[in-house]
C-alpha positions as CSV (number, residue, x, y, z in Angstrom):
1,X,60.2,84.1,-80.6
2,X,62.8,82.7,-78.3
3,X,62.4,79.0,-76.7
4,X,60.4,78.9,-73.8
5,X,58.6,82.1,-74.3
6,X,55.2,82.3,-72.8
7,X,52.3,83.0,-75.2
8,X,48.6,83.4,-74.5
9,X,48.0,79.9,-75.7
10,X,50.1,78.2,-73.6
11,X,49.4,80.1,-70.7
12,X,45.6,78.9,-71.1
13,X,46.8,75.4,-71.8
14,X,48.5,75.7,-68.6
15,X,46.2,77.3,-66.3
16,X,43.5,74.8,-67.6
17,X,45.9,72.0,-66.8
18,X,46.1,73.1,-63.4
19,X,42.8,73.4,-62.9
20,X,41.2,70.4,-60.6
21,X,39.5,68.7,-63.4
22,X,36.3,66.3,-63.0
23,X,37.5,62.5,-63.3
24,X,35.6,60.2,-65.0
25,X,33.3,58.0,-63.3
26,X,34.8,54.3,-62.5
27,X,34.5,51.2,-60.8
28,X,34.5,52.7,-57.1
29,X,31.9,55.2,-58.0
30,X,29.6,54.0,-60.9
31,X,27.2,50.8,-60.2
32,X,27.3,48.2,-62.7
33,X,24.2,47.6,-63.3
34,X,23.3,43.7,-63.2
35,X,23.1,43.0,-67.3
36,X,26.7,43.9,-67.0
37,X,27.7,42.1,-63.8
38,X,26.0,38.8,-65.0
39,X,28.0,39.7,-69.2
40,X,31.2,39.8,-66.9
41,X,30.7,36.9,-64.8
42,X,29.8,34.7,-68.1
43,X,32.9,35.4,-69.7
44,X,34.7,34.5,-65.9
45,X,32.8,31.3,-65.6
46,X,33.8,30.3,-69.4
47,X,37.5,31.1,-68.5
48,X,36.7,28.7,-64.7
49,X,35.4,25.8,-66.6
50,X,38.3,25.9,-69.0
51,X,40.5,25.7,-65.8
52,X,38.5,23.3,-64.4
53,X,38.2,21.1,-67.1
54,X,42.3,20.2,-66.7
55,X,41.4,18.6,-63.0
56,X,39.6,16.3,-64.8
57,X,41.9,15.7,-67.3
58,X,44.6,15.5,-64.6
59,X,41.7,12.7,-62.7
60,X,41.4,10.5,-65.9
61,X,45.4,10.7,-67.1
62,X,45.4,9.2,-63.3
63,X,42.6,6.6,-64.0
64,X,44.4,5.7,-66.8
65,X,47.8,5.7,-65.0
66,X,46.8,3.3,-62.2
67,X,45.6,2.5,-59.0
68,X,48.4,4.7,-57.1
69,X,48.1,7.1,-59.6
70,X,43.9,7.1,-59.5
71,X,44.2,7.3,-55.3
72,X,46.4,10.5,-55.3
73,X,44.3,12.0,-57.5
74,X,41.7,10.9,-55.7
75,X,43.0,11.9,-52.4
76,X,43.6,15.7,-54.1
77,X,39.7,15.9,-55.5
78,X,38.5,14.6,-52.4
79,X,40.4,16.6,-50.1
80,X,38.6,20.2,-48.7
81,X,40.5,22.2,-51.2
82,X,39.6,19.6,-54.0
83,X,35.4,19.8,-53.2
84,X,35.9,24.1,-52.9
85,X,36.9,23.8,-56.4
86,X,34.7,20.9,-57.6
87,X,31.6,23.0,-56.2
88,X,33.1,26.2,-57.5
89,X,33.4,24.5,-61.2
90,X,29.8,22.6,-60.6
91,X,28.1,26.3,-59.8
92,X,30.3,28.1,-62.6
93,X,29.2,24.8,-65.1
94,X,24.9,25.7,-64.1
95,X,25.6,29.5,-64.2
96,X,27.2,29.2,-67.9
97,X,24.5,27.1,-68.9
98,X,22.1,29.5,-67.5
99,X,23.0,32.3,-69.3
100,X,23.8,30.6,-72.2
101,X,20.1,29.8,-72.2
102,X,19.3,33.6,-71.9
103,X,22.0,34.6,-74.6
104,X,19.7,32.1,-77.2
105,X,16.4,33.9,-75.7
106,X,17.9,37.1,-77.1
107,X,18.8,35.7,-80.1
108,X,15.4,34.5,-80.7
109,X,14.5,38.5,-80.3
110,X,12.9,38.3,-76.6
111,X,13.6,39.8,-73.2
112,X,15.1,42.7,-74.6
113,X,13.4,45.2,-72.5
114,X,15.6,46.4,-69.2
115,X,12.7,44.7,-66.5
116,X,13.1,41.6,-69.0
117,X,16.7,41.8,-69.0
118,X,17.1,41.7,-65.1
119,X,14.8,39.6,-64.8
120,X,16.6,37.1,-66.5
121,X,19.7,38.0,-65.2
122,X,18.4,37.5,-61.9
123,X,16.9,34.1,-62.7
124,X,20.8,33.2,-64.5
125,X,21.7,34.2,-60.5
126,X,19.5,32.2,-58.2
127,X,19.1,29.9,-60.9
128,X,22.7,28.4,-60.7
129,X,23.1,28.4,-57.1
130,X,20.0,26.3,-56.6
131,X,21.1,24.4,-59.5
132,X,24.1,23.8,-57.9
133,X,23.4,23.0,-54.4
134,X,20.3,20.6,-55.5
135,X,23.1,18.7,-57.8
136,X,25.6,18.5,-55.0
137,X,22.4,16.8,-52.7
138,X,21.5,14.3,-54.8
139,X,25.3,13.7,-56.0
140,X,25.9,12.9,-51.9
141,X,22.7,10.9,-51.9
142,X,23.8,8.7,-54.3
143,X,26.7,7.9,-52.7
């Protein structure tokens, strides 16, 4: 057989590989349903509160440092920017506990059923945003 020779097998290889094939389903087509959305968003909010947990590091290294120091950081935190990601690491901090919460449910062998399981997930949802906004109230109330 010389090189390049057409057989019957590679002519069905190729015609099948010109052949407008299915793709698989993916992000833009298939809905997550909200177990997985709220799985995903745990594993996000443990990566933001890592990150968020080095402002405050970076607030007490300038406590520590002095009053200039202390006043630029507190200038930064207290800035528009600073309270978008103060509130943004509050909400993450209630959501992680949240689901946390849920995670030991399961592990004590409950809410295992899909209604159960949404359920939850939506409680993990509303949860932390009320969580959130009620802690930022009383935080400015205090003040």
């Amino acid at each position: 057989m010389t090189p390049g020779a057409s057989t019957p097998h590679t002519r069905r290889v190729d015609k099948m590989a010109m052949q407008e094939r299915p793709l698989s389903p993916h992000l833009q087509v298939y809905k997550l349903p909200i177990t997985a959305l709220t799985s995903i968003m745990h594993r996000a909010t443990g990566v933001a509160l890592s990150a968020g947990t080095v402002l405050l590091v970076y607030w007490l290294l300038a406590a520590a440092a002095g009053p200039a120091a202390f006043a630029t950081a507190q200038a930064v935190i207290g800035s528009v920017f600073g309270l978008l990601l103060l509130f943004g690491w509050s909400w993450a901090l209630f959501y992680h506990l949240l689901n946390g919460a849920r995670h030991l449910v399961w592990d004590a062998g409950f809410a295992f059923e899909i209604k159960q399981a949404e359920l939850g997930s939506q409680i993990v949802v509303f949860g932390s945003v009320a969580l959130t906004i009620l802690a930022w109230i009383i935080g400015y109330a205090m003040m």
